[in-house]
KEKOL-779177 format. One line per field, with one value per atom (N, C-alpha, C): residue number from 1; residue in one letter; x, y, z. Coordinates in Angstrom, 1 decimal. Each point is the difference from the previous one (the first is absolute). Layout:
// KEKOL-779177
i	(NUM:...)
aa	(A:...)
xx	(X:...)
yy	(Y:...)
zz	(Z:...)
***
This chain:
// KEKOL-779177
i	(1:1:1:2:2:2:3:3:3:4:4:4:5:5:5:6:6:6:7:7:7:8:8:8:9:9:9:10:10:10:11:11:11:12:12:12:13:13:13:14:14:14:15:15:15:16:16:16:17:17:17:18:18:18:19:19:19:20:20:20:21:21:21:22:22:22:23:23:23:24:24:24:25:25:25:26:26:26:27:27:27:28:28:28:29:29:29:30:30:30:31:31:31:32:32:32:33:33:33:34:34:34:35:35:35:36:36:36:37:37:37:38:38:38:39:39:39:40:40:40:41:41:41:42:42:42:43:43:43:44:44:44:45:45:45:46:46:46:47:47:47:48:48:48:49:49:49:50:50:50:51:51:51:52:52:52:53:53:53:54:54:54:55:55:55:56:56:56:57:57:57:58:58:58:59:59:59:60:60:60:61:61:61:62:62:62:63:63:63:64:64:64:65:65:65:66:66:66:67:67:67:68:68:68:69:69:69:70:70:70:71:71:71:72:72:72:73:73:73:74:74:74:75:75:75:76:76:76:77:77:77:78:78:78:79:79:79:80:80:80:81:81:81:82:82:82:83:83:83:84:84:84:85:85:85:86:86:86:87:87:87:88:88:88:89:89:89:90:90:90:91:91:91:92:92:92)
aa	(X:X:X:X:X:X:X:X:X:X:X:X:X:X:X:X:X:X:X:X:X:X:X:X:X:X:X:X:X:X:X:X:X:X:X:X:X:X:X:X:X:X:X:X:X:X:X:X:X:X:X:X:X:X:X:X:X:X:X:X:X:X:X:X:X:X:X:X:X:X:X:X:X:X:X:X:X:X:X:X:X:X:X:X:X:X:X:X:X:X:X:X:X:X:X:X:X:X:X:X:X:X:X:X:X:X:X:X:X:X:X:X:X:X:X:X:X:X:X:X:X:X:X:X:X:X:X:X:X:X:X:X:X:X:X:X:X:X:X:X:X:X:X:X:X:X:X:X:X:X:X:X:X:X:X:X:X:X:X:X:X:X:X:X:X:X:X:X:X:X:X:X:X:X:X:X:X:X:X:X:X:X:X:X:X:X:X:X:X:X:X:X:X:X:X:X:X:X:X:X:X:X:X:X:X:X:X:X:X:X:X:X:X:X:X:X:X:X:X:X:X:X:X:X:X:X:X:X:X:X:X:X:X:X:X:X:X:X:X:X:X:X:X:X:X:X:X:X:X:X:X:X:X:X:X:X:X:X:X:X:X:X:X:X:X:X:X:X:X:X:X:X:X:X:X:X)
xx	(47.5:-0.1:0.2:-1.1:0.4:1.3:0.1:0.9:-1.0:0.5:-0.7:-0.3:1.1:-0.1:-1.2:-0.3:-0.9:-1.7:0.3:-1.7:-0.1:0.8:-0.2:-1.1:-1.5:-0.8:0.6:0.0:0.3:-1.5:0.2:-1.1:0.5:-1.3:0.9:-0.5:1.3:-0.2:-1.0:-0.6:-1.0:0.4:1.1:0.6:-0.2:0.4:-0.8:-1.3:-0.7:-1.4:-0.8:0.8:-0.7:0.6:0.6:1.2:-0.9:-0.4:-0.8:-1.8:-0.3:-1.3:0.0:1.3:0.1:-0.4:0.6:0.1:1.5:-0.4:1.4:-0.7:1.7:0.3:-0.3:0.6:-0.3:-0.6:-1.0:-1.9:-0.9:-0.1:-1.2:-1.2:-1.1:-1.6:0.4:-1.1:-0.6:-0.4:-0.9:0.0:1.1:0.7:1.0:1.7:-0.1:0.8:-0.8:-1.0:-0.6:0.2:-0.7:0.2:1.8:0.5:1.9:0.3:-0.5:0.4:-0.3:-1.6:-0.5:0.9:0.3:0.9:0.8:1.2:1.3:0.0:-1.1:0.4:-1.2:-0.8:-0.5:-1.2:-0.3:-1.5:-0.6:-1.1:-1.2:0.6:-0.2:0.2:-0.6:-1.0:-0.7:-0.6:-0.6:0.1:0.0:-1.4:0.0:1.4:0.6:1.5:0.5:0.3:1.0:-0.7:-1.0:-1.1:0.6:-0.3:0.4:1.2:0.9:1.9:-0.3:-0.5:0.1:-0.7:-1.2:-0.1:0.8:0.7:0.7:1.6:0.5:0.6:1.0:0.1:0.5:0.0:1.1:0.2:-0.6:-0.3:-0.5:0.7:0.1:0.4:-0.8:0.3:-1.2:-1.0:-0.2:-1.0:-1.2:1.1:-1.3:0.5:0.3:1.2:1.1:0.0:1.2:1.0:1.4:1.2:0.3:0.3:0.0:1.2:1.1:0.8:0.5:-1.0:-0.3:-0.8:-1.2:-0.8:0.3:1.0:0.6:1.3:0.6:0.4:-0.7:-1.1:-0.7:-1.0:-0.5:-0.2:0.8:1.3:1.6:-0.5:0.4:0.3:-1.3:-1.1:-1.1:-0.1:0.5:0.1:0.9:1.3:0.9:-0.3:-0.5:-0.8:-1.1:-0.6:-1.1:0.5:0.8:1.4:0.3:0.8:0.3:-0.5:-1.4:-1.2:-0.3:-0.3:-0.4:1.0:1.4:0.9:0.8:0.1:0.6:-1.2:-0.8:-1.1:-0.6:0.1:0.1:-1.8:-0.5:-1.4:-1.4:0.8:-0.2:-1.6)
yy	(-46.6:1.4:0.2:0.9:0.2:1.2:0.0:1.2:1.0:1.1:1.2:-0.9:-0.2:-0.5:-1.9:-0.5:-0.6:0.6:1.2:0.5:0.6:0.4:0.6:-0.7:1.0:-0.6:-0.1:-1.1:-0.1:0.7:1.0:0.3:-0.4:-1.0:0.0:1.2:-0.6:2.0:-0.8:1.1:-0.5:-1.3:-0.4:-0.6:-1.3:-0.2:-1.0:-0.4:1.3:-0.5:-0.5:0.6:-0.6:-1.0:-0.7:-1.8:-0.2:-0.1:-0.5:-0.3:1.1:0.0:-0.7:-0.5:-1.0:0.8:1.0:1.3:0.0:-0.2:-0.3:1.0:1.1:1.1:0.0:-1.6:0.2:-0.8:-0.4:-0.2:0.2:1.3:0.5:-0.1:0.1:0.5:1.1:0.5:1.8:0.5:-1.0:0.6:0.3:-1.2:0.2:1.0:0.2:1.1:1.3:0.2:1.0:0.3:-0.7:0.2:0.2:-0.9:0.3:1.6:0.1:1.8:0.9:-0.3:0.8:0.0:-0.7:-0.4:0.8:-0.4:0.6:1.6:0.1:1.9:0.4:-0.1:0.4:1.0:0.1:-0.1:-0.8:0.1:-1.3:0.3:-1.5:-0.5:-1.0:-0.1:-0.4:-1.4:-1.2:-1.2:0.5:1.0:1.1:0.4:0.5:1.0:-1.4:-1.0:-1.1:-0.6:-0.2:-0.6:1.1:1.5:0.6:0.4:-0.6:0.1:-1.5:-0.9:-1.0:-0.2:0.4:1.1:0.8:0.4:1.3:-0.8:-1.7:-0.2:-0.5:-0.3:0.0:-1.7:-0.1:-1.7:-0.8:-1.5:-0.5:-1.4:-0.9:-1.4:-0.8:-1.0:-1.2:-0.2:-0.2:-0.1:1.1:1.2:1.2:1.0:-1.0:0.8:0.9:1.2:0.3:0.1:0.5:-0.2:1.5:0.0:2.0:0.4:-0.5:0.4:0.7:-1.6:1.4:0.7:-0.6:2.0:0.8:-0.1:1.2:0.6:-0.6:0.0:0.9:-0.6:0.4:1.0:0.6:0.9:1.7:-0.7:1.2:0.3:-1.1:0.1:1.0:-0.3:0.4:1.7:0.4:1.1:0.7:-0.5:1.0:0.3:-1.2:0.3:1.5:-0.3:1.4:1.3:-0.4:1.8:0.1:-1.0:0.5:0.6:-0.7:0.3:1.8:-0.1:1.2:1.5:-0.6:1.0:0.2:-1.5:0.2:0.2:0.8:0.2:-1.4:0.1:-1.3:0.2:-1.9:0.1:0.0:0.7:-0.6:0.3)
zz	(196.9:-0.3:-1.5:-0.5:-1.4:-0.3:-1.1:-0.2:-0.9:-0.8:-0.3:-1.1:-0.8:-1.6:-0.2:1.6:-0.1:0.0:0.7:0.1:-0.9:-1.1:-0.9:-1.0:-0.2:-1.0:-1.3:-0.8:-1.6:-0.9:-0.5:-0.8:-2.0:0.0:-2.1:-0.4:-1.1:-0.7:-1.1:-0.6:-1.0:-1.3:-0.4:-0.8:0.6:1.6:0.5:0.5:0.2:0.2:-1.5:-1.0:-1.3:-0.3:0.6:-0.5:1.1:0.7:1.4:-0.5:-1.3:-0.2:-1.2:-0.7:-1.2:-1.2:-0.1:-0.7:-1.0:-1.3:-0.9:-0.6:-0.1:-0.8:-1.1:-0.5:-1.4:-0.7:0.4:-0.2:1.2:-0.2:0.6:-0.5:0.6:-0.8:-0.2:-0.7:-0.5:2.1:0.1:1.8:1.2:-0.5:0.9:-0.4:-1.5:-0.1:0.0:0.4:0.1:2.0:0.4:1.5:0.5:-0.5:-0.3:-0.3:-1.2:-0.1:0.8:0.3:1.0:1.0:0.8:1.5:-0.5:-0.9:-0.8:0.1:-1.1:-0.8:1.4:0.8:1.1:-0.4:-1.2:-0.8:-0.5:-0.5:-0.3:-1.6:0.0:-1.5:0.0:-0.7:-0.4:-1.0:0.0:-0.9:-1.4:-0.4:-1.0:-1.0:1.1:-0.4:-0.8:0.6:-0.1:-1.1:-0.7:-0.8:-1.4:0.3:-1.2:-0.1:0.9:-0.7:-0.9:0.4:-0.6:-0.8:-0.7:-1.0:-1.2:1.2:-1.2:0.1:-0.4:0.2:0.9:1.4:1.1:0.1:-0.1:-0.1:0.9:-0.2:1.0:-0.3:1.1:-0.5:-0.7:-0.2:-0.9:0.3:1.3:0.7:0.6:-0.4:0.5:1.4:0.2:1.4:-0.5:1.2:-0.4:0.7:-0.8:0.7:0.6:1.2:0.4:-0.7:0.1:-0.5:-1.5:-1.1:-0.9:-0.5:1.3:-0.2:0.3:0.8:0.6:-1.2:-0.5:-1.2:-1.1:-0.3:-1.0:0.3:1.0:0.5:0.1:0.3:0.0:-1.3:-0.9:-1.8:-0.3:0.1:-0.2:0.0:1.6:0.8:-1.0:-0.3:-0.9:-1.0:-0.7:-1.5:-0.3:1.6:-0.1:0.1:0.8:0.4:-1.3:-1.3:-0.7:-0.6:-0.7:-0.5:0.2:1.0:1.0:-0.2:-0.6:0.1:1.3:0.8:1.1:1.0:0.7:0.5:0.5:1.4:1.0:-0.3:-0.1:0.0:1.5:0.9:1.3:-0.1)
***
């Protein structure tokens, strides 16, 4: 006889479905941190978008990949820069 906490389905939370799909944070492609944000911020973002941050500066590793953490970094930094810029006035 099982118990409750045996029939219980295990669902991974998305951190392991992406360690399961051999998905490293911090070397991604341009594709696959693009599909990443999409899932994440739950609008389309696009290979485009991720092509012209890196473009307009948006770090990448040696290899071309990037690390989310500091695009996500440099993204924030980016974001404040324009508020200031802007007079405060969020650039949404």
């Amino acid at each position: 006889m099982s118990t409750p906490r045996e029939e219980q389905t295990v669902r991974p939370d998305s951190r392991q479905a992406e360690r399961a799909a051999g998905l490293n944070p911090a070397a991604l492609s341009v594709t696959d941190t693009a599909r990443t944000l999409t899932r994440v911020a739950g609008r389309p973002v696009s290979e485009a978008m991720i092509e012209r941050d890196i473009d307009d500066g948006a770090p990448t590793n040696a290899d071309g990949t990037i690390n989310l953490v500091h695009y996500a970094a440099w993204l924030v930094r980016d974001m404040a820069e324009s508020a200031s810029a802007n007079g405060g006035a969020r650039g949404d």
